[in-house]
Phi, psi and omega in degrees: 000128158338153151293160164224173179242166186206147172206100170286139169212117194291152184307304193223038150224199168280167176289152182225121175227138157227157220201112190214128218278144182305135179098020173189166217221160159203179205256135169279170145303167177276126143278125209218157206016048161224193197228140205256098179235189167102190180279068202235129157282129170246137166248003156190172188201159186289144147336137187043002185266133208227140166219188191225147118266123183296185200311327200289340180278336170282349185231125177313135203266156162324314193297295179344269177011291177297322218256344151299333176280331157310297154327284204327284217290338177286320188306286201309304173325293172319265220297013168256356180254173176214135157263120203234194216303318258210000182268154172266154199295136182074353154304154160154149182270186163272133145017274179291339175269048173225309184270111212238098202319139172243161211289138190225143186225153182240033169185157185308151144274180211237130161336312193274347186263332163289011158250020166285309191303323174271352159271318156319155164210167174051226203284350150326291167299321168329303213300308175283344142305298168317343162272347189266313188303316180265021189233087154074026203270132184231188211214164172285348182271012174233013198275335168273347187256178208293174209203151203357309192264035162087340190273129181276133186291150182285312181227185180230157186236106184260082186267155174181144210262142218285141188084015167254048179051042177285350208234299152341305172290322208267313163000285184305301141354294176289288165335302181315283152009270169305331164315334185055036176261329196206123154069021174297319169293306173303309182219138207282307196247152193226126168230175171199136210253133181258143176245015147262351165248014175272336220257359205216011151285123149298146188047234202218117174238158182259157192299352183283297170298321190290327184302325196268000155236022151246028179204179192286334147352112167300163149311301177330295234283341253225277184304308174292358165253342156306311184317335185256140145088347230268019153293347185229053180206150195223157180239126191232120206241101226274154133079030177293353186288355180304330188315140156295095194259124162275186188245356170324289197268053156220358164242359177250174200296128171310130188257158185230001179249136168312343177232010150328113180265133159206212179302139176316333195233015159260307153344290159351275190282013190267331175264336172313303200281344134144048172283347207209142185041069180269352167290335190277189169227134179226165191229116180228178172207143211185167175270129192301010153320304194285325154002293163273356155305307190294303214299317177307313210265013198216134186300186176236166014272118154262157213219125179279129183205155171201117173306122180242358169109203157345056185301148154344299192291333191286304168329301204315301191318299174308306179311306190298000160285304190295322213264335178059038187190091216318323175297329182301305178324288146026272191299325161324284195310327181283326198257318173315296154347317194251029189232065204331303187336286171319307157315327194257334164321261235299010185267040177239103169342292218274318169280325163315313166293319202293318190336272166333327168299299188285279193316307180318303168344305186276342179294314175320321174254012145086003189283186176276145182317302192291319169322294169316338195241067198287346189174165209262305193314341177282326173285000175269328178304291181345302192273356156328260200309331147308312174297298161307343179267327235230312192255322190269053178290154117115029181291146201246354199238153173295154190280323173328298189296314168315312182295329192269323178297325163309322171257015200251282162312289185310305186311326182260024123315317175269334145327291210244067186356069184246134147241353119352086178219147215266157205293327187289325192293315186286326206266342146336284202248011193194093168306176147046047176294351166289345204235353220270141186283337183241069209194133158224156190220134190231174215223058203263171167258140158191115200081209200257018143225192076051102164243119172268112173247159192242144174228186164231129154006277190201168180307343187275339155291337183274324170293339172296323211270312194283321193289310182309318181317296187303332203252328184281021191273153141352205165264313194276330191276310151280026148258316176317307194267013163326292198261351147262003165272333161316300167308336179246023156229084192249039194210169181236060165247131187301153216278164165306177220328110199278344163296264165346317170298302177317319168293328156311306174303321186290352164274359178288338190340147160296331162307302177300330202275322214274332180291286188312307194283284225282359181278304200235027152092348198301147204207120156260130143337127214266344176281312165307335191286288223276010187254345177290321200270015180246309146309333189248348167292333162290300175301337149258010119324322189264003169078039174300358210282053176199145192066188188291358182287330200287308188279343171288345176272344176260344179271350178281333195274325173265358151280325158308325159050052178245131198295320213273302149264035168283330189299318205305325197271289178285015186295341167237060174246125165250354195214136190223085196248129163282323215338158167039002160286148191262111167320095190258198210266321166297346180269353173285339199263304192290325199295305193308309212264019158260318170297346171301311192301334192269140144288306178281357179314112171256316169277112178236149186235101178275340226295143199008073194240047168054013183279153183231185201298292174318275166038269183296322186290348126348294182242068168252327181318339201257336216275010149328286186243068173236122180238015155212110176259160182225157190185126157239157199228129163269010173234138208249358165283006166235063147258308174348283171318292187284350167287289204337302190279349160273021219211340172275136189041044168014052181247028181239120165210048161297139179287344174197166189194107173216149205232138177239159185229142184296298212307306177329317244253283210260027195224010186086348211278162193285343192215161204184306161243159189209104184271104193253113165265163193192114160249195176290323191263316181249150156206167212216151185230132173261115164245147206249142167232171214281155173256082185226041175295306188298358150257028182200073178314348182281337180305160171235303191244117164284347165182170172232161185224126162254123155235169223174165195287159180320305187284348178280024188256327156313311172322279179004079202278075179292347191268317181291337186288319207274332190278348185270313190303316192291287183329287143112052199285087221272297188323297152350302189274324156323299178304315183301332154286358180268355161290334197239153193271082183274134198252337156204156168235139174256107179232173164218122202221182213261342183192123146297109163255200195280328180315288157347306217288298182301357187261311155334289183317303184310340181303294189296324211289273196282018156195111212309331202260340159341083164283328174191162189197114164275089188256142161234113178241163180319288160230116161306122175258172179287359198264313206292310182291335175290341192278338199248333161248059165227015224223152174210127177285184178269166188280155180095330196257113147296156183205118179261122169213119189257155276177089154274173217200099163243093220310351201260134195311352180212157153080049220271145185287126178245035173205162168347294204307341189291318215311313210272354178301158162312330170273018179246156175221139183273119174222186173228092199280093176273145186205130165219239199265344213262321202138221205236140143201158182229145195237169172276123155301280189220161193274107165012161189233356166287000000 
């Protein structure tokens, strides 16, 4: 580079020249109100200091241009792949099929709403992501504009919990850019700085050399686009909590020039607090460990966002991104879906991958889906470990020593029902808790300062955190705390955190324990393995097998998930009662794969266990070998629905199977019970209606009985039977049996009347495979029996009708309040092709 000259000249002062040798810079006095002409770069200026640049200095020059279309095209390049944990050397995707907006909030939360986010799960949880998504929820193309009073923030603080997609959003952010997708109008030049690679610059650089090693850019080539524009230039600075921070940059003098040299990561803060480009924009990002570091060091006007992950819709989006392929997705999805647990992980970017990762694995080998995702505890493992490989640099503890003070905090989290904990408490038990990646750190008020509380992602990790503990203790230590969780659980209703039990058992797994020893060296103990499995062979000795206690046992034998003894455990379980537990979608997946395990299983009791269609459809794979199932349904519109799913693909050969309906009970509903009998050749299904005919004399029909061949049970168009049966359509439902090859029918309606008769008959009329109809009613009227002995089946078929009868020539008893009188006879009516005849039950008492 040239000496160059510079020659200012004041309106109403003398000429002013400076004048300074290549390679090197200098500081003027401030000038202040006058006007500046001729050919000079100012790359930073005083406050109030105003100059004219010709036209060609205000508008960005060809060259500049080129060397910004030159950045783009490197960004578009780099920045369209993604490399992930798990690629192999030259691998790697695309961009778009990975990346996935995740829910972004502009304001602080409130104590009570982070311990909402952290105690929820499953649709709970969701619910308050929708509530979080429609309160100050922004997009990337809005993180710069102005806010309630008009001012646009200088810098923005993108904070997030490590694996919540901060490098992947700001990726993205830069492809869009270059793309001339996002901020095309707003910012000419975009650079972007990792502050894991600020950290491994050597000796002392200036901001132009540290920008030239993350882009294709010289240093010159660097300094001629600061020179323009620099209103329009934004810094994306990845990873502050990564920063190496000295004690350098809070004493040495602020520099205000691009070539200015000093540590790489005083340099840093020097554009941060805005000493150097005090015109630009910056995006920085970090984990809220860091948070309250970052804030001091960074100019204003500042603007707070916080990645919170995942929405429902945002998980959906990501499978269907990941899997590119709509049947895969589906099963992927559905099955995630139906795992509250598992669900409320994933709305943490990085469990969303691994998730998918493990599954695509099992679609590939061709195994079943449920298989692959074998326990919630292995995907936890996963994200461990993931964190530890990926996430921990500059950790001062062995990961063995970490894990155990995270649960060591955590264990005394779950003592005193915290999911909270105050800076003395973390600082206790967990060095270097700013670096720790599964640590979150928040900032609440109170009064007229400042409080910092600490969390785990969510409870459920913290319940995770506590079950690693017990088992990574010594021997002597985790039998102690062992034998006080035994000990304060002697009854067979689940223990306080029943979670914390479940996980233990999924670390005993053999997959797990071989992960833990071969990753960090981590060791369960073989006596710890053998005093839980010893514990729980006593609770199904003792029949513990009821209420919600029957699903806490079952779900610890499926995290464990060693088949042999889980068979070992269930060899005398014939009966499996739920009664009044409530039934989520996760406790069907451990039901399914313990009744897969049981041999001797006969029984199952669902009755006011919440069940719904979807449900049942869950463990239907299992319900094969069950020969008396109970089912209450609370809503009596999925009865449709739960035949459909007990009648699909004739893998059900309960010898009975009966069902209630809630809603049937207290709501009036048309229908309320429901009995499915089922042999090899026939089976017969009873719906039932609530017995409340006899206050409403206008009912006609009280139940129906259909049997029929095994395989005709699949025909069987159940949502249509059940909506004419609601309805209380009688014409409807004749017609609606001439579709199916049904061998008798059974009803009960409150008085044969003559309408009845004919309706009966139509029975034999419209369906041909008809053999026999039974009817029972309350009272046989006289209009209905002339209609029946005028009447003949086809050959082979009968018709049966029982009865009251009433003898007295006028005001003859039709109702309930009646039955008992002396004057009714009970008879039996028979009819086939030979004609009519009637027998006497019992005799008149006149």
């Amino acid at each position: 580079m040239d000496t160059f000259y510079s020659s200012f000249r004041s309106r109403v002062g003398p000429n002013v020249s400076a004048e300074a040798q290549s390679g090197s810079h200098i500081i003027a006095p401030v000038l202040t109100n006058n006007t500046i002409t001729g050919g000079v770069h100012f790359l930073h200026n005083a406050h109030g200091f105003t100059f004219d640049r010709p036209h060609s200095e205000t508008t960005q020059t060809s060259a500049t241009r080129s060397l910004i279309f030159k950045h783009k095209t490197r960004i578009c390049s780099e920045y369209l792949y993604v490399t992930e944990y798990n690629s192999l050397p030259g691998e790697r995707v695309l961009l778009s099929e990975r990346y996935t907006q995740p829910l972004i909030l502009q304001r602080h939360r409130h104590q009570q709403e982070r311990e909402e986010e952290l105690r929820s799960s499953g649709e709970d949880f969701q619910q308050v992501l929708r509530s979080r998504s429609s309160d100050k929820s922004v997009h990337l193309n809005s993180l710069f504009n102005p806010d309630n009073h008009g001012i646009s923030p200088s810098s923005v603080i993108l904070q997030g919990n490590s694996g919540n997609g901060k490098t992947l959003t700001v990726q993205k952010i830069l492809m869009d850019w270059a793309s001339d997708k996002l901020y095309k109008e707003r910012f000419e030049i975009v650079f972007h700085l990792k502050c894991k690679e600020i950290n491994r610059i050597p000796g002392r650089k200036s901001l132009v050399e540290i920008l030239s090693y993350s882009c294709s850019l010289t240093p010159d080539q660097i300094s001629q686009i600061l020179q323009q524009s620099a209103e329009k230039m934004l810094f994306i600075i990845d990873g502050f909590d990564e920063l190496r921070l000295t004690q350098e940059i809070y004493y040495m003098s602020p520099h205000t020039d691009v070539i200015q040299k000093a540590p790489a990561e005083v340099t840093l803060c020097a554009l941060l607090r805005g000493h150097i480009l005090p015109e630009s924009f910056l995006l920085v990002t970090t984990r809220s460990t860091a948070t309250d570091k970052l804030s001091p060091l960074l100019k204003g006007p500042q603007s707070f966002t916080e990645i919170m992950g995942f929405s429902e819709k945002g998980v959906e989006k990501y499978f269907q991104k990941f899997f590119q392929d709509e049947q895969l997705f589906r099963r992927a999805y559905t099955f995630v879906k139906t795992n509250e647990t598992l669900f409320t992980a994933c709305s943490i970017p990085v469990i969303c991958w691994i998730t998918c990762t493990v599954m695509r694995e099992r679609f590939t080998d061709g195994a079943d889906v449920t298989s692959g995702l074998e326990t919630i505890t292995s995907i936890y493992v996963d994200f461990v470990f993931t964190l530890l490989d990926h996430h921990c640099q500059g950790l001062s503890q062995p990961v063995p020593i970490l894990l155990k003070s995270l649960g060591q905090l955590a264990e005394r989290g779950m003592l005193e029902r915290q999911v909270l904990f105050d800076e003395e408490s973390v600082h206790e038990t967990v060095s270097d808790s700013a670096k720790n990646p599964f640590l979150c750190k928040f900032l609440f008020k109170r009064r007229i300062h400042q409080e910092t509380m600490f969390s785990f992602m969510h409870l459920s990790f913290q319940e995770f955190f506590t079950a690693l503990y017990y088992v990574l203790l010594d021997e002597e230590e985790s039998q102690k705390k062992l034998a006080v969780l035994i000990l304060n659980h002697n009854d067979c209703y689940p223990p306080d955190f029943p979670a914390v039990w479940q996980f233990t058992f999924g670390l005993l797994n053999k997959a797990v324990k071989h992960t833990l020893m071969k990753k960090h060296g981590l060791f369960v103990h073989p006596n710890t393995q053998a005093c839980l499995k010893k514990w729980i062979l006593k609770k199904f000795h003792f029949n513990c097998l009821f209420d919600s206690g029957a699903l806490f046992l079952l779900h610890c034998l499926y995290e464990l998930h060693e088949d042999d003894f889980v068979k070992e455990a269930m060899e005398s379980v014939n009966k499996l009662d739920t009664y009044g537990a409530l039934l989520r979608r996760t406790d069907c997946w451990a039901l399914l794969y313990c009744l897969q395990c049981c041999q001797s299983i006969k029984e199952l009791d669902l009755q006011y266990s919440s069940l719904t269609p979807e449900k049942l459809m869950l463990i239907l794979p299992a319900l094969h070998k069950i020969k008396h199932l109970h089912l209450l349904l609370e809503d009596a519109s999925d009865l449709g629905k739960l035949l459909c799913a007990l009648t699909r693909g004739q893998t059900l050969n309960a010898q009975e199977v009966r069902v209630r309906s809630w809603t049937g009970i207290v709501a009036n509903c048309s229908i309320n019970t429901l009995i499915l009998s089922i042999s090899e050749q026939l089976s017969s299904v009873r719906i039932g209606t609530p017995c409340l005919w006899y206050r409403d004399p206008a009912a006609s029909l009280h139940s129906l009985s259909l049997t029929s061949p095994h395989s005709e049970l699949i025909n069987i168009n159940w949502n249509k039977l059940f909506q004419i049966i609601n309805q209380k359509d009688s014409d409807a439902l004749i017609h609606i049996l001439y579709f199916y090859k049904l061998k008798k029918i059974e009803i009960v309606v409150d008085r044969l009347t003559e309408r009845w008769c004919v309706r009966t008959l139509q029975m034999f009329q419209n369906c041909p495979s008809l053999t026999e109809v039974k009817v029972d009613a309350l009272f046989l009227l006289e209009e209905g029996i002339k209609i029946l002995q005028r009447s003949r089946t086809r050959p082979a078929c009968v018709l049966r009708v029982e009865g009251l009868v009433c003898h007295k020539l006028s005001q003859k008893c039709t109702d309930y309040k009646d039955s008992e009188l002396s004057c009714n006879q009970k008879v039996m009516i028979h009819l086939n092709s030979w004609g009519f005849s009637m027998e006497k039950l019992r005799k008149s008492l006149f």
